[in-house]
N, CA, C and O atoms as a GROMACS GRO file, in nm:
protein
  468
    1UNK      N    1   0.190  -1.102   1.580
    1UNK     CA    2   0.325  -1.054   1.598
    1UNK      C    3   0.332  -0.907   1.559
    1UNK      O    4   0.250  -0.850   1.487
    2UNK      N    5   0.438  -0.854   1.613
    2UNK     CA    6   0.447  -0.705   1.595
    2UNK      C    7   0.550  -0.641   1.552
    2UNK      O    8   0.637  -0.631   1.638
    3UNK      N    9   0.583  -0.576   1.417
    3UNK     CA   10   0.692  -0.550   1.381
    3UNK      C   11   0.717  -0.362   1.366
    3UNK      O   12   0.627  -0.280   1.350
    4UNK      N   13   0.846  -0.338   1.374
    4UNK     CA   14   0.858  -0.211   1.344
    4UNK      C   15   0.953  -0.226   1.231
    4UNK      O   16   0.999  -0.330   1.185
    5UNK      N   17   0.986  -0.046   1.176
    5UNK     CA   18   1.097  -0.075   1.074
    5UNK      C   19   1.216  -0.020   1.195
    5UNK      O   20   1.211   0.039   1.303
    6UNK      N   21   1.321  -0.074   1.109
    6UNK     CA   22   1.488  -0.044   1.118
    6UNK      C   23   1.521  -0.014   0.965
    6UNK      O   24   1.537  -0.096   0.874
    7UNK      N   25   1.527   0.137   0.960
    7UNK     CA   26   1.544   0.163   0.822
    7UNK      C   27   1.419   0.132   0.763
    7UNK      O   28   1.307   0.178   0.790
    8UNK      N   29   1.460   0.031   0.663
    8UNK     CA   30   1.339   0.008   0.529
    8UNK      C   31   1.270  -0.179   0.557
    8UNK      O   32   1.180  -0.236   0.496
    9UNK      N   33   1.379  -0.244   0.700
    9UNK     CA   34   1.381  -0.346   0.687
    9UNK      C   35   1.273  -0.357   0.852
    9UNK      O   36   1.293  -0.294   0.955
   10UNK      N   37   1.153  -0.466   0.820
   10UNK     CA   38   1.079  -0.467   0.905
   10UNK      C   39   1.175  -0.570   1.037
   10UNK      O   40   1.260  -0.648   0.993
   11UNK      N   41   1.162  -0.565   1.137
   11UNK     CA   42   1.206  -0.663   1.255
   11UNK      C   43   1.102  -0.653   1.383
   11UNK      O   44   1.043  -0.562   1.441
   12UNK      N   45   1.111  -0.815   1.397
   12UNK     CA   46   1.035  -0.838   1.508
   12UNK      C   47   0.997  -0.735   1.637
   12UNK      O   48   1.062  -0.631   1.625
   13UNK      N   49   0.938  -0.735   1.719
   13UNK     CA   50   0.944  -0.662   1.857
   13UNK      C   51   0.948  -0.739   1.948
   13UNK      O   52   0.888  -0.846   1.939
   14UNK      N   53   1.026  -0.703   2.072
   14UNK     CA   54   1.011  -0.800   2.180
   14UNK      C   55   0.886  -0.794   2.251
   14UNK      O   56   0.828  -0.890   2.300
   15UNK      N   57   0.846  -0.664   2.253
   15UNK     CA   58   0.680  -0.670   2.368
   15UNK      C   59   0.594  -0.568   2.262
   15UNK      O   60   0.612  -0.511   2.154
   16UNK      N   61   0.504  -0.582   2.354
   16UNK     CA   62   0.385  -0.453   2.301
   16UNK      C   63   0.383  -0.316   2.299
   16UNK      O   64   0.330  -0.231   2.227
   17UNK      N   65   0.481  -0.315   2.435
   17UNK     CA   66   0.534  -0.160   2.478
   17UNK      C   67   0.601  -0.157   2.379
   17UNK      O   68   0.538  -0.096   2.292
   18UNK      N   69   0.721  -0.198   2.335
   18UNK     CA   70   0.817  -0.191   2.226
   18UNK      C   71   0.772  -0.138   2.110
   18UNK      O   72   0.805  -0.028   2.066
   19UNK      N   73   0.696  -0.219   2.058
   19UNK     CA   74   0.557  -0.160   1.936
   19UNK      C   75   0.504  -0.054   1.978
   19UNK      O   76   0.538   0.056   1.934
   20UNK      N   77   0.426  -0.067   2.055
   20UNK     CA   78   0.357   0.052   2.106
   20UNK      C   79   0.441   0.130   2.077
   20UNK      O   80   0.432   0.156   1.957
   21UNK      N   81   0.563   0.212   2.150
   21UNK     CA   82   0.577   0.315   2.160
   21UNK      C   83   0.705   0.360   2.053
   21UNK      O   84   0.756   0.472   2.056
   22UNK      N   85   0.745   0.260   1.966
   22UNK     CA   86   0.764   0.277   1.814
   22UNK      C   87   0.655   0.334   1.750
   22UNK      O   88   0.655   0.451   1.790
   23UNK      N   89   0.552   0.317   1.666
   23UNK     CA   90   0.433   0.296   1.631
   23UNK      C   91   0.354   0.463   1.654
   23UNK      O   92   0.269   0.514   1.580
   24UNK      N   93   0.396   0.502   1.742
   24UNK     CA   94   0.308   0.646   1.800
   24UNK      C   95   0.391   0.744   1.722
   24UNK      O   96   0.330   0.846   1.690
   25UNK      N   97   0.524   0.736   1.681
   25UNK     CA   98   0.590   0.822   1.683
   25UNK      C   99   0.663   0.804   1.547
   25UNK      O  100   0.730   0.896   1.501
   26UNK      N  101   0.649   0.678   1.479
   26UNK     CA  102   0.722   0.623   1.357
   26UNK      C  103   0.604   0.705   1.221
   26UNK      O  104   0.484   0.731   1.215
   27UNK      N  105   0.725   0.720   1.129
   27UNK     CA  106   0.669   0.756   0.993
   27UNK      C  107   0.672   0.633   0.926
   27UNK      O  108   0.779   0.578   0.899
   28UNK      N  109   0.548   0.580   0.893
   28UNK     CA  110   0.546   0.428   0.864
   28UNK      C  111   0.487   0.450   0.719
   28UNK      O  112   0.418   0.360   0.672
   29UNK      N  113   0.515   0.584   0.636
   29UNK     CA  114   0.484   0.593   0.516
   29UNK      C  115   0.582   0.572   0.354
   29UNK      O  116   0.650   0.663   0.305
   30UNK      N  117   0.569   0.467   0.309
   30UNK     CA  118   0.644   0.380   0.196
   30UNK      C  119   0.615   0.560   0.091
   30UNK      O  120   0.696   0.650   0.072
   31UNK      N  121   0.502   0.553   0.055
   31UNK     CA  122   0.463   0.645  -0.097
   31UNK      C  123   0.336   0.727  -0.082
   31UNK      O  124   0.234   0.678  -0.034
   32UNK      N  125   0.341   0.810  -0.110
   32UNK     CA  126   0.220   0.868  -0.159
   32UNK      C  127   0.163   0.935  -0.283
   32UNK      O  128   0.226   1.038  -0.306
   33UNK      N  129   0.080   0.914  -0.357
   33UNK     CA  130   0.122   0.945  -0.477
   33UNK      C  131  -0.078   0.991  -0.501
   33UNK      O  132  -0.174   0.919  -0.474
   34UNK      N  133  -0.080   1.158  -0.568
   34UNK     CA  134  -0.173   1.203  -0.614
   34UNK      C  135  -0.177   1.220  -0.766
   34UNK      O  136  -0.088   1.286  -0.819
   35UNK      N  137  -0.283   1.162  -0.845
   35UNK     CA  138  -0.292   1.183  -0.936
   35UNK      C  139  -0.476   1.210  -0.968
   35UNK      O  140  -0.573   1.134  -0.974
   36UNK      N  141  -0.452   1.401  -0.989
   36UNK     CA  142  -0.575   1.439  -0.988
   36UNK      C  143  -0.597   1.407  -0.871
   36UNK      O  144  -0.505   1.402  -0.790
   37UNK      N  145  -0.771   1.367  -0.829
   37UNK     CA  146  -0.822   1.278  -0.729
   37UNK      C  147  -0.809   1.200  -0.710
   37UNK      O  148  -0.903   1.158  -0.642
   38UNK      N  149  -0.739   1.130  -0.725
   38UNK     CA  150  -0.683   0.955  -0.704
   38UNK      C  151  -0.592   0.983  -0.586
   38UNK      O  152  -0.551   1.097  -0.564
   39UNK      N  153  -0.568   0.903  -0.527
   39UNK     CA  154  -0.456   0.874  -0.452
   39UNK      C  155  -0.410   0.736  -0.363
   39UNK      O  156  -0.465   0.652  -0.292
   40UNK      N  157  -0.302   0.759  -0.401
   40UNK     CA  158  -0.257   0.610  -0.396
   40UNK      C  159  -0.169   0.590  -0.287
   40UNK      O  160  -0.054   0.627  -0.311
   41UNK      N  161  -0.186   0.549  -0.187
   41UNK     CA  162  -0.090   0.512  -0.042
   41UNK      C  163  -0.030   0.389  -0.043
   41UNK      O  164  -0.079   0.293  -0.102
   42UNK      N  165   0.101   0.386   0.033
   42UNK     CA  166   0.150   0.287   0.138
   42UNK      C  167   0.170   0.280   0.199
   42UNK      O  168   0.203   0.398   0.210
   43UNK      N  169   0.193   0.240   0.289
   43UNK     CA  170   0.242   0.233   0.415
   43UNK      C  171   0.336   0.112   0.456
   43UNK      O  172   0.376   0.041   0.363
   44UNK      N  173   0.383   0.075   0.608
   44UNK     CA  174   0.421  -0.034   0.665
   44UNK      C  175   0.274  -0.021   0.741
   44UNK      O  176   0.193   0.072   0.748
   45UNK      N  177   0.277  -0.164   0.797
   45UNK     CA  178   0.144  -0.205   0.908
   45UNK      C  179   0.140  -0.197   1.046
   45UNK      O  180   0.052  -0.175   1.129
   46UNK      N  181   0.308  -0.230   1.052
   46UNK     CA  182   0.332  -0.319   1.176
   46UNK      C  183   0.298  -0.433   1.228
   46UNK      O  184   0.353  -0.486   1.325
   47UNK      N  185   0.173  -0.491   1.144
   47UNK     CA  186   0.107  -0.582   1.228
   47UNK      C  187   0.142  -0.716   1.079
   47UNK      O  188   0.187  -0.676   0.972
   48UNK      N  189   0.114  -0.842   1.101
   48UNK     CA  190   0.101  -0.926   0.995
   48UNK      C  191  -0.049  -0.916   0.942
   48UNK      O  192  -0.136  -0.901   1.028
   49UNK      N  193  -0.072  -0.921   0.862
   49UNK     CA  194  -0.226  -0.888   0.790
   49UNK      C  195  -0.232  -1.033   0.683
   49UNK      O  196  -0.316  -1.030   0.593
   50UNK      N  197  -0.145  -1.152   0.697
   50UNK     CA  198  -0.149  -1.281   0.599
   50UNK      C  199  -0.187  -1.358   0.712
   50UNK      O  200  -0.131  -1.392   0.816
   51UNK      N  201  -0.350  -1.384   0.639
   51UNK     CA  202  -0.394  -1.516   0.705
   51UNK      C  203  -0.356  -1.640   0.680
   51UNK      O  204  -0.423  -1.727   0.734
   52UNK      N  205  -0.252  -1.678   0.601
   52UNK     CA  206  -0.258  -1.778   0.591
   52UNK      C  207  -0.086  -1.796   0.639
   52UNK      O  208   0.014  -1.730   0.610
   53UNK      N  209  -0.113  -1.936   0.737
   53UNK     CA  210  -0.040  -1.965   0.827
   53UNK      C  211   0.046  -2.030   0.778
   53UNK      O  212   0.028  -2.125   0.702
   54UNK      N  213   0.211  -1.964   0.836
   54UNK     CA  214   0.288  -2.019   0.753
   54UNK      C  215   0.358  -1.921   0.671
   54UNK      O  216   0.481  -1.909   0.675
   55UNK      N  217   0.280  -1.848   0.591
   55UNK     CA  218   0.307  -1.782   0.454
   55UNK      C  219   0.407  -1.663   0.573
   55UNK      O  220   0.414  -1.647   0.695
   56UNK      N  221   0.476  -1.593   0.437
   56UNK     CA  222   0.542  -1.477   0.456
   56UNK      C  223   0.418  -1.328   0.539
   56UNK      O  224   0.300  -1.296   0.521
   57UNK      N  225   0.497  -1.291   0.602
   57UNK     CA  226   0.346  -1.179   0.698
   57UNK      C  227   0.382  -1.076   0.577
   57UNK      O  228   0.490  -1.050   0.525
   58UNK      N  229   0.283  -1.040   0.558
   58UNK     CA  230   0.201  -0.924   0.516
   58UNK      C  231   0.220  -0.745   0.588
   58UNK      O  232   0.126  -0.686   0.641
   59UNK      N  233   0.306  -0.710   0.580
   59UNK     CA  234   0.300  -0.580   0.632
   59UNK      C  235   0.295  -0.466   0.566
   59UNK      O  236   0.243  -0.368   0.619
   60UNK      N  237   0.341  -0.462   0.459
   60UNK     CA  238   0.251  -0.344   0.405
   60UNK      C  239   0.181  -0.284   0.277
   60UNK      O  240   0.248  -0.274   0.174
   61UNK      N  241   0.092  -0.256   0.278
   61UNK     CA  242  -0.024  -0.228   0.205
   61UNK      C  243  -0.025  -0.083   0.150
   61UNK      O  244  -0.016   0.026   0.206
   62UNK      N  245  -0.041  -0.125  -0.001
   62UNK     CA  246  -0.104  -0.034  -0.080
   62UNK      C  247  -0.262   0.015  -0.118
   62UNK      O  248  -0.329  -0.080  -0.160
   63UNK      N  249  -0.314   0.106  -0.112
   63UNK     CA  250  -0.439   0.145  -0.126
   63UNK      C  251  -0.474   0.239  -0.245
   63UNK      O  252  -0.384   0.307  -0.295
   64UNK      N  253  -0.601   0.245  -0.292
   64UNK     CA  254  -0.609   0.298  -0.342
   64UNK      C  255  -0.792   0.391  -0.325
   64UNK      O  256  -0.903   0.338  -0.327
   65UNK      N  257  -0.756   0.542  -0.310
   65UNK     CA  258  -0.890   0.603  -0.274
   65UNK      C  259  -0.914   0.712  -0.384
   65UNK      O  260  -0.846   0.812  -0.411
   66UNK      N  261  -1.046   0.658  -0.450
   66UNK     CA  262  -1.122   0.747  -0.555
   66UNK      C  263  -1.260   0.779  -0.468
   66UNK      O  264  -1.322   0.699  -0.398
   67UNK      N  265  -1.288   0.906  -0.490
   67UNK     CA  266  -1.447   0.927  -0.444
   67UNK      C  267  -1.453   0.930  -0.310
   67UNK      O  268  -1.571   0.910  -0.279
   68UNK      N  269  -1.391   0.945  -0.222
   68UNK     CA  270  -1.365   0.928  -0.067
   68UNK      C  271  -1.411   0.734  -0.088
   68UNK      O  272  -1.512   0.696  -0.028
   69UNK      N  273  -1.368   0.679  -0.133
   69UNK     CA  274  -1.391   0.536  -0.139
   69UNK      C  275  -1.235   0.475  -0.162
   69UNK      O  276  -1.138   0.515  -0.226
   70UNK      N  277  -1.260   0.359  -0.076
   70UNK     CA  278  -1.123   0.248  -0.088
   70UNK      C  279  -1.145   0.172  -0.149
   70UNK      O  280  -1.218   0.088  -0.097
   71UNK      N  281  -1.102   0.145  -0.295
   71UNK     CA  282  -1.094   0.083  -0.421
   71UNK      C  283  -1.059  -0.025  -0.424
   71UNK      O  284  -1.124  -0.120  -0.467
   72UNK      N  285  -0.894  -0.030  -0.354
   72UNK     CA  286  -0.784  -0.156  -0.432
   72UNK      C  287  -0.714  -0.147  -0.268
   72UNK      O  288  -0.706  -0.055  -0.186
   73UNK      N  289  -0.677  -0.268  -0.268
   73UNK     CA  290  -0.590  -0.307  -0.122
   73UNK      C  291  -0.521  -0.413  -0.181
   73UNK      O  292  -0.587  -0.506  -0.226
   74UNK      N  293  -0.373  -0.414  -0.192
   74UNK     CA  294  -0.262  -0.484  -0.204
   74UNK      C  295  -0.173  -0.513  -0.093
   74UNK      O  296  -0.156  -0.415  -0.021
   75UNK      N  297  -0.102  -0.634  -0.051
   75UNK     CA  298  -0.003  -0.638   0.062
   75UNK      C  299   0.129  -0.693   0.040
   75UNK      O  300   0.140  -0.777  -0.049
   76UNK      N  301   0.208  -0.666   0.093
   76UNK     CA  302   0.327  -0.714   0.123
   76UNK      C  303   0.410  -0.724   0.197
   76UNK      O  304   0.417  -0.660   0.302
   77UNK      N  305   0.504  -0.824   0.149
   77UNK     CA  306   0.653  -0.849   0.294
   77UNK      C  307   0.758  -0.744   0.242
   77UNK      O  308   0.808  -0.698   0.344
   78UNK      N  309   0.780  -0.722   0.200
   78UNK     CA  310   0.896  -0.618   0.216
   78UNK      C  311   0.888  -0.495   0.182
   78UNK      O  312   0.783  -0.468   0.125
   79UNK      N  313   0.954  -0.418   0.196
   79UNK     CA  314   1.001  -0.257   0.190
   79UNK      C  315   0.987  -0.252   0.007
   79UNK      O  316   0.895  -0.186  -0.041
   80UNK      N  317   1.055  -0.304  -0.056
   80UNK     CA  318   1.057  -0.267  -0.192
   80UNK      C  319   1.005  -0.331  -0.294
   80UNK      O  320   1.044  -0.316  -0.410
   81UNK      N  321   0.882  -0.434  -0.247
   81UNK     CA  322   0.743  -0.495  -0.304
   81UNK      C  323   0.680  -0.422  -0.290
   81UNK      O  324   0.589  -0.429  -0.373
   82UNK      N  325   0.664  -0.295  -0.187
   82UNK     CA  326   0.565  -0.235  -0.124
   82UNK      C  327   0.578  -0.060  -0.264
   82UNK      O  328   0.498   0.007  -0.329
   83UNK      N  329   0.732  -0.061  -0.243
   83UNK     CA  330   0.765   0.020  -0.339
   83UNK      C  331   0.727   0.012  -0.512
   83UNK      O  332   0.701   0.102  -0.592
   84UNK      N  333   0.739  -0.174  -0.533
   84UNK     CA  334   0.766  -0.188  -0.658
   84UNK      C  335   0.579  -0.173  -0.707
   84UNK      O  336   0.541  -0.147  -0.821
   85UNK      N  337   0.507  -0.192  -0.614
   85UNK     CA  338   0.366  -0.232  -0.588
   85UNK      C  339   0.312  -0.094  -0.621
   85UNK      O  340   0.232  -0.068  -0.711
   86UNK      N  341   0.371  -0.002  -0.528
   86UNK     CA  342   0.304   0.159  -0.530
   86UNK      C  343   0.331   0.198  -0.673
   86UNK      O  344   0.239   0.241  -0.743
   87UNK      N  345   0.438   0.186  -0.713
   87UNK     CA  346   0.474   0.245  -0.906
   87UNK      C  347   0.393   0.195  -0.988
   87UNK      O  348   0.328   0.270  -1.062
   88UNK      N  349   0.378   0.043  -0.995
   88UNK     CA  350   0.300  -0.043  -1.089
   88UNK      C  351   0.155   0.014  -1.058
   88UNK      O  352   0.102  -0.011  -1.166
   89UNK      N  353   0.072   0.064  -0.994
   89UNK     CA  354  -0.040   0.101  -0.959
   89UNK      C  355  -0.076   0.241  -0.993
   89UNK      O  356  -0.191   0.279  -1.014
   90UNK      N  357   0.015   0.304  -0.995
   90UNK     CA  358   0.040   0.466  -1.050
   90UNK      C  359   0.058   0.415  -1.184
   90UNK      O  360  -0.035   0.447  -1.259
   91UNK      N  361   0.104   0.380  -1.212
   91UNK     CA  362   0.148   0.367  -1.401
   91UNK      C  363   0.048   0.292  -1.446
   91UNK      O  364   0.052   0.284  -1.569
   92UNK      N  365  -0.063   0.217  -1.383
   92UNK     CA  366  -0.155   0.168  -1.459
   92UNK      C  367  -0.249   0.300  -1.449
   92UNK      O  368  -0.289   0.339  -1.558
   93UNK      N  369  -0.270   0.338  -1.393
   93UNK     CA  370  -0.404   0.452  -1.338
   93UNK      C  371  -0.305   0.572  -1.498
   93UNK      O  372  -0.367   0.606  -1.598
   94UNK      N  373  -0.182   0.603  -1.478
   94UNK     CA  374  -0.173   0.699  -1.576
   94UNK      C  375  -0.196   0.652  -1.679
   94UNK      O  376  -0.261   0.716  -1.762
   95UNK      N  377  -0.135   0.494  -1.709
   95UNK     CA  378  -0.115   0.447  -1.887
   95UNK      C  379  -0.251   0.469  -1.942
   95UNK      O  380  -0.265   0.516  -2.055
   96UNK      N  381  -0.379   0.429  -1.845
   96UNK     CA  382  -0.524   0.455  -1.878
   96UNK      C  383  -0.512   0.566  -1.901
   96UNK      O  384  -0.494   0.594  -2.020
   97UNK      N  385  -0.515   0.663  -1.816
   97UNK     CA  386  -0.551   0.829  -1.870
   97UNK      C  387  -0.496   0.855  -1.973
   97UNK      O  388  -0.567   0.920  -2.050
   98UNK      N  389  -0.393   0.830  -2.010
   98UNK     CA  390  -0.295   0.866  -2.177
   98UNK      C  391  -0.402   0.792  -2.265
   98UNK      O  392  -0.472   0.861  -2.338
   99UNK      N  393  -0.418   0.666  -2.263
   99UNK     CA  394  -0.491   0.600  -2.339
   99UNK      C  395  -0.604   0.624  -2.362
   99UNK      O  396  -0.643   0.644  -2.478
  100UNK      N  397  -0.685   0.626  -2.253
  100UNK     CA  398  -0.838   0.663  -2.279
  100UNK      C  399  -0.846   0.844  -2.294
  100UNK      O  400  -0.960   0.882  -2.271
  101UNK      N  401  -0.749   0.958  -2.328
  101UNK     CA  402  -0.761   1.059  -2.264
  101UNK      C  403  -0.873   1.089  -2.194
  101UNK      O  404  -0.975   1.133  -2.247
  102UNK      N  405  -0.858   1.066  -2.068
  102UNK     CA  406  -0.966   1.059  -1.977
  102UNK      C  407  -0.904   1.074  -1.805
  102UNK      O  408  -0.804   1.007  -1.782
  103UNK      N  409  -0.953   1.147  -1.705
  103UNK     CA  410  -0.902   1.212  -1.593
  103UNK      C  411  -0.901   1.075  -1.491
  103UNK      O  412  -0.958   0.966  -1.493
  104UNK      N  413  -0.797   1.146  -1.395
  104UNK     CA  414  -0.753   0.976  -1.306
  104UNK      C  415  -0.888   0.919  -1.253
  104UNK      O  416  -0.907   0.798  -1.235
  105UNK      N  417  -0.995   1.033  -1.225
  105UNK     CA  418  -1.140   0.842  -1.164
  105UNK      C  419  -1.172   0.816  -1.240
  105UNK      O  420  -1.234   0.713  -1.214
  106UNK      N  421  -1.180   0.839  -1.350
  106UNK     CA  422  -1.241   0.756  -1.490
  106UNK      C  423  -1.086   0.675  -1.510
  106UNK      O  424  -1.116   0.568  -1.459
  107UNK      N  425  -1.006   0.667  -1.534
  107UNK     CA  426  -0.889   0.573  -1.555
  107UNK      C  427  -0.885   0.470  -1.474
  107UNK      O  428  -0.860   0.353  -1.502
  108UNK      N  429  -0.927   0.545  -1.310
  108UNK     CA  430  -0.913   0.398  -1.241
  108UNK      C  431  -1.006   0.377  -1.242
  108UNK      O  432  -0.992   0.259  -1.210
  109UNK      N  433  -1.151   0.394  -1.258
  109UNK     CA  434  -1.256   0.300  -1.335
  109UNK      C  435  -1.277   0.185  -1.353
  109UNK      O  436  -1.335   0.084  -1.313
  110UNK      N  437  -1.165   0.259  -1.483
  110UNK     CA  438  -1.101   0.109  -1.610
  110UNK      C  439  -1.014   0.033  -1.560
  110UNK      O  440  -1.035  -0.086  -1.583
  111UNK      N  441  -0.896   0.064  -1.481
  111UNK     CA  442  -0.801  -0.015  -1.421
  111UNK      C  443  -0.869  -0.106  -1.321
  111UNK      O  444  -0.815  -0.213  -1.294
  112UNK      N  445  -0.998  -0.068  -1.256
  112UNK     CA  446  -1.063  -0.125  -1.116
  112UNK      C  447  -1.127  -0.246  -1.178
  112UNK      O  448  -1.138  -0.348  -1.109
  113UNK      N  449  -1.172  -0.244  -1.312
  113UNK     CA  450  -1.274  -0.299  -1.343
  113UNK      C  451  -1.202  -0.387  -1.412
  113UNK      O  452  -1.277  -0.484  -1.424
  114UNK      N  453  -1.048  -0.424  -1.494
  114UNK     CA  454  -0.954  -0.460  -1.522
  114UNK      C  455  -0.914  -0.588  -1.410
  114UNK      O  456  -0.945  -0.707  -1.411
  115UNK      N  457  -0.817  -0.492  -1.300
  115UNK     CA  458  -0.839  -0.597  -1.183
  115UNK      C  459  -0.920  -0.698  -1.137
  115UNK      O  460  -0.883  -0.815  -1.126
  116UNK      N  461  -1.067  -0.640  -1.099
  116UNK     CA  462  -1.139  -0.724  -1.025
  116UNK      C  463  -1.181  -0.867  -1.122
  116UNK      O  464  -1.219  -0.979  -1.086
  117UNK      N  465  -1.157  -0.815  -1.246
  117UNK     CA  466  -1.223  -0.911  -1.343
  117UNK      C  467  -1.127  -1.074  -1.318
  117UNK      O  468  -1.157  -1.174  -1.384
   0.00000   0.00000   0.00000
């Protein structure tokens, strides 16, 4: 399925063209957020990205790139999960640097290695 935004709120599309030619021209960017070399994106997807059938779709994703490398991938259904998602991810990467005084790829490091655990 294929969604665009209206505002902040994702809605269906009727065709592909519809998407399509939303999609070429849409600012589908939630946050962006640099700290040091870190940087932390969101976006909308447009597309559902939840495999599992049934569940709420998945449209947009937070990332996270240290080192020209993609670290952390988070998803969500709405506009302000996507928001609440991008802050909580910035404030862990800083609370480390305060804590460890230590620069944002060494913080998310610690935060990466935190997570995956």
């Amino acid at each position: 399925m294929h969604y665009k935004l209206d505002g902040r709120r994702a809605v269906l599309c009727d065709s592909m063209v519809e998407w399509s030619a939303w999609y070429e021209v849409a600012d589908r960017r939630v946050a962006e957020t640099w700290i040091d070399d870190v940087r932390i994106s969101t976006v909308f997807l447009g597309l559902d990205h939840n495999p599992v059938p049934g569940a709420d779709p998945a449209l947009f994703e937070t990332m996270v790139f240290a080192d020209d490398t993609t670290h952390e991938m988070r998803r969500y259904f709405i506009w302000e999960e996507a928001e609440a998602g991008h802050a909580e991810m910035a404030e862990l990467i800083r609370a480390e640097m305060e804590a460890a005084q230590v620069q944002a790829t060494q913080a998310w490091a610690k935060v990466y290695e935190r997570i995956k655990a």
